[in-house]
Rosetta silent file (secondary structure, phi, psi, omega in degrees, C-alpha in Angstrom):
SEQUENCE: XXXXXXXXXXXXXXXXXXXXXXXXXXXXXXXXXXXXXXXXXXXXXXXXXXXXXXXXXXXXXXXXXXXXXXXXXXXXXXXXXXXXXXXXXXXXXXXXXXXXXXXXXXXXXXXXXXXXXXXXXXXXXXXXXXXXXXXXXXXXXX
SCORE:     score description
SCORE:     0.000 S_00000001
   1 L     0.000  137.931 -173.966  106.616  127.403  100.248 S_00000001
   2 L   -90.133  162.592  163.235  108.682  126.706  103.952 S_00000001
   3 L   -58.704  163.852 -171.917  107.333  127.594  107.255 S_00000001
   4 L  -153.509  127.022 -169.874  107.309  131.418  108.236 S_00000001
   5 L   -92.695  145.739  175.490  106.780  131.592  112.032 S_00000001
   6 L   -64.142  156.406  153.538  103.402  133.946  112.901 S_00000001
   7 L   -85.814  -26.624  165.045  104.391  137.185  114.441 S_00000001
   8 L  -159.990 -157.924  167.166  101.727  136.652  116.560 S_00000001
   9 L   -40.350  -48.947 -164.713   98.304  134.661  117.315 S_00000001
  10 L   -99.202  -28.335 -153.162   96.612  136.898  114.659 S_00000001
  11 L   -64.565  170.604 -178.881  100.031  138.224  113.093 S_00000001
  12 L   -67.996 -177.409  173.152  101.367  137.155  108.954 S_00000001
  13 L   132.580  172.608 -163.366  103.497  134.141  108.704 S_00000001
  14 L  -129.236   71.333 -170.471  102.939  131.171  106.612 S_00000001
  15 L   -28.360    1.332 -156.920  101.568  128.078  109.427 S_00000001
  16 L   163.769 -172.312 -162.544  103.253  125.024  107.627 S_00000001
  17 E  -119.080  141.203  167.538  104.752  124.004  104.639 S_00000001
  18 E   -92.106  127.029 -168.366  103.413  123.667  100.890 S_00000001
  19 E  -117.793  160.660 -170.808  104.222  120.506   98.836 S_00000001
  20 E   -93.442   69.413 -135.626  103.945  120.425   95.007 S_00000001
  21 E  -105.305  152.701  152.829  101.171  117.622   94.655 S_00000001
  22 L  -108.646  167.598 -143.032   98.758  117.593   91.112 S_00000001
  23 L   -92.005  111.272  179.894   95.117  118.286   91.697 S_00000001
  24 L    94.841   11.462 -176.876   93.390  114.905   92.753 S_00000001
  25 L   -69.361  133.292  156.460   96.603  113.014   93.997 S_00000001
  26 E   -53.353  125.633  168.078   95.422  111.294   97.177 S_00000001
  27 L   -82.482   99.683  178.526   96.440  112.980  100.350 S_00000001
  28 L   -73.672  149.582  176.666   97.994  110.364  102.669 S_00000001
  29 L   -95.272  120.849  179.679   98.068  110.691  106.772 S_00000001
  30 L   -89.119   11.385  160.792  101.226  111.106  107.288 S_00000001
  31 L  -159.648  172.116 -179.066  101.392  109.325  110.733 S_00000001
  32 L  -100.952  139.835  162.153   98.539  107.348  112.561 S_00000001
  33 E  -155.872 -118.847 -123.556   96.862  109.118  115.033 S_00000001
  34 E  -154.703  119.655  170.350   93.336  110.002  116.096 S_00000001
  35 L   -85.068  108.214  176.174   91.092  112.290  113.310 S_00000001
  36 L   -70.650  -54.692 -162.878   90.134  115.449  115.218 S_00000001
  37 E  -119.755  157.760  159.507   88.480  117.565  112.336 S_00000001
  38 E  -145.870  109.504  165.009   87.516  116.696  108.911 S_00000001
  39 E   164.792 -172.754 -148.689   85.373  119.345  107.011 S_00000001
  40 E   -82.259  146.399  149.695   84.896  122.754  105.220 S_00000001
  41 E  -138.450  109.602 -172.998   86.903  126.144  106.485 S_00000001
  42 L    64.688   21.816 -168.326   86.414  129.371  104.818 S_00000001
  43 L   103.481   -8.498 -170.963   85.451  127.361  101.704 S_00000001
  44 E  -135.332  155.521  174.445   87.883  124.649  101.388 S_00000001
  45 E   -80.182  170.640  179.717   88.150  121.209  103.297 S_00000001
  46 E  -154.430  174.182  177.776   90.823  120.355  105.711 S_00000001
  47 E  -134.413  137.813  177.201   91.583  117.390  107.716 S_00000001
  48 E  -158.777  145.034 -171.236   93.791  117.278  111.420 S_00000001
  49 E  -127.778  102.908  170.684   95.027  114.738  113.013 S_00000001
  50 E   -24.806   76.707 -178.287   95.243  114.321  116.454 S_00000001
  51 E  -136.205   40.022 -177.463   98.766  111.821  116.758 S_00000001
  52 E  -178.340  134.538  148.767  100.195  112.732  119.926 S_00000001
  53 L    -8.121   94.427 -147.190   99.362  114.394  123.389 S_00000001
  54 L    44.692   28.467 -166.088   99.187  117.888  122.134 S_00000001
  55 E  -130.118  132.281  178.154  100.432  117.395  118.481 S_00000001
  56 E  -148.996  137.948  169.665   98.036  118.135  115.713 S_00000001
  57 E  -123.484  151.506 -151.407   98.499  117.762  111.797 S_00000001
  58 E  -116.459  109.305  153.147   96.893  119.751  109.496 S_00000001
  59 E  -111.086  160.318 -167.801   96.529  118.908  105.773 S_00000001
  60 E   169.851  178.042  -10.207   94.280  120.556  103.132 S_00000001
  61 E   -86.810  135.332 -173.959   92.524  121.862  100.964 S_00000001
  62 E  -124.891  160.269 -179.462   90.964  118.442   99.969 S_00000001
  63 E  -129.495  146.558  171.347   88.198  117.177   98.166 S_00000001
  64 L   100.058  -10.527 -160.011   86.503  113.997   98.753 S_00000001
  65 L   -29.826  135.829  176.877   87.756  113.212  102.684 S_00000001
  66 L  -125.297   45.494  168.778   87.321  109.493  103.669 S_00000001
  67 L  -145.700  159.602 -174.396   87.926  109.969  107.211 S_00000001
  68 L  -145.794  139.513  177.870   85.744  111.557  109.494 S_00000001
  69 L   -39.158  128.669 -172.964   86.113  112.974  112.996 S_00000001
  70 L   111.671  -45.448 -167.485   86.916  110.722  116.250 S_00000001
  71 L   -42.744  127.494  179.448   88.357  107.832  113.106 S_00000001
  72 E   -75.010  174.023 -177.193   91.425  106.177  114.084 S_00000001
  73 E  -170.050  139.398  150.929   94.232  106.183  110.381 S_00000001
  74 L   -90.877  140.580  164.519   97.096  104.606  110.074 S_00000001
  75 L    -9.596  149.135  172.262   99.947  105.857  108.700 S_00000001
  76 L    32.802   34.247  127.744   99.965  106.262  104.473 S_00000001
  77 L   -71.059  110.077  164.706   96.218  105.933  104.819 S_00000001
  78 L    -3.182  110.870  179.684   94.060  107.810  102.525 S_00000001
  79 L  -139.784   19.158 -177.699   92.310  110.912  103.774 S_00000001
  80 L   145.315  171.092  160.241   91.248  112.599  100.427 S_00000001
  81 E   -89.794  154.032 -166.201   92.350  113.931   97.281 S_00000001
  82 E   -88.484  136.863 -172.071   94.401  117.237   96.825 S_00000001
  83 L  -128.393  166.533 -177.051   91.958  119.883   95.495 S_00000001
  84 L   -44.194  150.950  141.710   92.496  122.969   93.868 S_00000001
  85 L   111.614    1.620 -173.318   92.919  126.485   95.328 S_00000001
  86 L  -101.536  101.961  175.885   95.792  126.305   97.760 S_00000001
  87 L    88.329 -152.296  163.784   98.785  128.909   96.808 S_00000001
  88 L   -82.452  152.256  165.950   99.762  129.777   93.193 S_00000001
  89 L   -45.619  144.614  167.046   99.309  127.536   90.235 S_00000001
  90 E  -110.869  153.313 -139.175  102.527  125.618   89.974 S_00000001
  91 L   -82.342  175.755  -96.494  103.642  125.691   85.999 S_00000001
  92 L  -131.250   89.042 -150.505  102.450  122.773   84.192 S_00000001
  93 L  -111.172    8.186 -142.180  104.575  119.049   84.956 S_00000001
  94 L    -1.589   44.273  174.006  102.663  116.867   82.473 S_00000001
  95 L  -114.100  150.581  154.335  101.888  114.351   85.852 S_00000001
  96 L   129.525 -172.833  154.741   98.401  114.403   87.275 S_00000001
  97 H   -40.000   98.626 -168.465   94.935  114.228   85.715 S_00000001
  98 H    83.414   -3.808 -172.201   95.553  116.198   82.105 S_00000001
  99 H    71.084   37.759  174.433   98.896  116.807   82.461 S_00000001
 100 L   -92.297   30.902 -177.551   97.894  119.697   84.355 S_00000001
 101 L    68.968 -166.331 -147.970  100.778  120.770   86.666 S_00000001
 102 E  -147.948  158.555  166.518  100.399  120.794   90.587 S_00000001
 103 E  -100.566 -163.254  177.366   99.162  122.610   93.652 S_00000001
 104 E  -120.863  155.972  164.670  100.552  123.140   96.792 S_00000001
 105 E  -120.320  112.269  158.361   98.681  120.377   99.683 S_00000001
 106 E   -55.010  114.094  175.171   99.424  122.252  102.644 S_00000001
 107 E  -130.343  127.267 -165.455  100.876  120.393  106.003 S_00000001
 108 E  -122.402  147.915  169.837  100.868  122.107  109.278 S_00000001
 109 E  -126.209  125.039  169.586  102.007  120.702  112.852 S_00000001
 110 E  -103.865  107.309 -163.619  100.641  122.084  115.833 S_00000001
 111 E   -91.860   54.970 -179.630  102.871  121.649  119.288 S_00000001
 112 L    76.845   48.503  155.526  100.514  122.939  122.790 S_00000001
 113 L    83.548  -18.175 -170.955   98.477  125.094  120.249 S_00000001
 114 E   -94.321  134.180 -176.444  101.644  126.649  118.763 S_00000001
 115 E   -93.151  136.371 -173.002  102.617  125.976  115.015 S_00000001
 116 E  -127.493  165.334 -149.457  106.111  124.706  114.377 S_00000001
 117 L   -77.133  149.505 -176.532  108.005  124.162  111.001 S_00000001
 118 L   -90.875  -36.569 -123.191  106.702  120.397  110.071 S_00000001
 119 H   -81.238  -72.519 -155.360  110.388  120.012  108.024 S_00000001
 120 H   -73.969   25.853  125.519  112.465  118.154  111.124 S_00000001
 121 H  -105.278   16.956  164.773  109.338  115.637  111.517 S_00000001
 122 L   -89.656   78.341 -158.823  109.412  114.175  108.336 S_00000001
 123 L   -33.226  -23.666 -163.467  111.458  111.196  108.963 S_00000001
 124 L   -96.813   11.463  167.420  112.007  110.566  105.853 S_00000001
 125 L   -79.098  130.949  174.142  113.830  113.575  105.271 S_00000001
 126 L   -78.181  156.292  164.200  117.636  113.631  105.044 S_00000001
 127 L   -63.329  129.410 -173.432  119.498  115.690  107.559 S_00000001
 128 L   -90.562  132.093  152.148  121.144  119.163  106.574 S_00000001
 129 L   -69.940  134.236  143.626  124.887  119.308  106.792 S_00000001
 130 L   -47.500  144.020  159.020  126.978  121.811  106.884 S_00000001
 131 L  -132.149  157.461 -130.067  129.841  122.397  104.584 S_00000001
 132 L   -81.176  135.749  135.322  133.084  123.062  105.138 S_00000001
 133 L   -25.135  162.808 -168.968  134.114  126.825  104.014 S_00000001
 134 L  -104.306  -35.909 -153.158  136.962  127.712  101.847 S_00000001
 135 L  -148.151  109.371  152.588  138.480  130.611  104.666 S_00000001
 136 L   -13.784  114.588 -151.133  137.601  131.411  108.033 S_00000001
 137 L    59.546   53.157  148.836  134.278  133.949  108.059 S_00000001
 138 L   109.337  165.815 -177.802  132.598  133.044  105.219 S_00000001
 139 L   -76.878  137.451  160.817  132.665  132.759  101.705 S_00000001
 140 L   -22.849  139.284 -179.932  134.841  135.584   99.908 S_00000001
 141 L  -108.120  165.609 -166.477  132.632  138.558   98.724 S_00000001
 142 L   -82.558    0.000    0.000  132.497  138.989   95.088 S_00000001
């Protein structure tokens, strides 16, 4: 599931992005920075990572964390396993523990308190191009 910007502080919206992970894959820190939180919310664990002057990343729901608040992480360092319970079941992928399909691991970026789509800081993402049209304004309607 993509980002969905809040309508407001309190308002719907969807805070971050879901990746399709199976249930106990280690959850990696996806840059080094500074571990602000590590621990239970509403029922499930979460982790955020401090890794910039106002920049905070969020991953969750995890089980197991092996980082703890204040801990410096490095980059592609360990910070739990992906646990159950985050979005819809995703159908069945025969990867993971059991063959049992995948979850979503949730990753959120926070910017001066405000959450912004995590997609254009994942370096390792290609860039989207445009492509070219067949006719000036748009594709033909059917």
């Amino acid at each position: 599931r993509g980002f969905e910007a809040p309508a407001g502080p309190y308002g719907p919206g969807h805070r971050g992005i879901d990746i399709a992970v199976p249930v106990g894959e280690r959850a990696r820190a996806p840059t080094a920075g500074r571990t602000a939180f590590a621990g239970p919310v509403a029922g499930t664990v979460w982790v955020s990572l401090a890794v910039a002057p106002g920049v905070l990343v969020t991953l969750g729901p995890l089980l197991d964390p092996v980082t703890a608040a204040g801990r410096q992480v490095r980059a592609g360092e360990p910070l739990g396993r992906v646990a159950p319970g985050h979005g819809p079941p995703i159908p069945p992928t025969g990867v993971g523990p059991a063959g049992g399909g995948a979850v979503s691991l949730h990753l959120s970026v926070r910017v001066d308190g405000v959450y912004v789509d995590p997609l254009p800081y994942l370096v390792d993402r290609p860039r989207p191009r445009l492509a070219p049209l067949p006719a000036p304004g748009g594709l033909p309607r059917p």
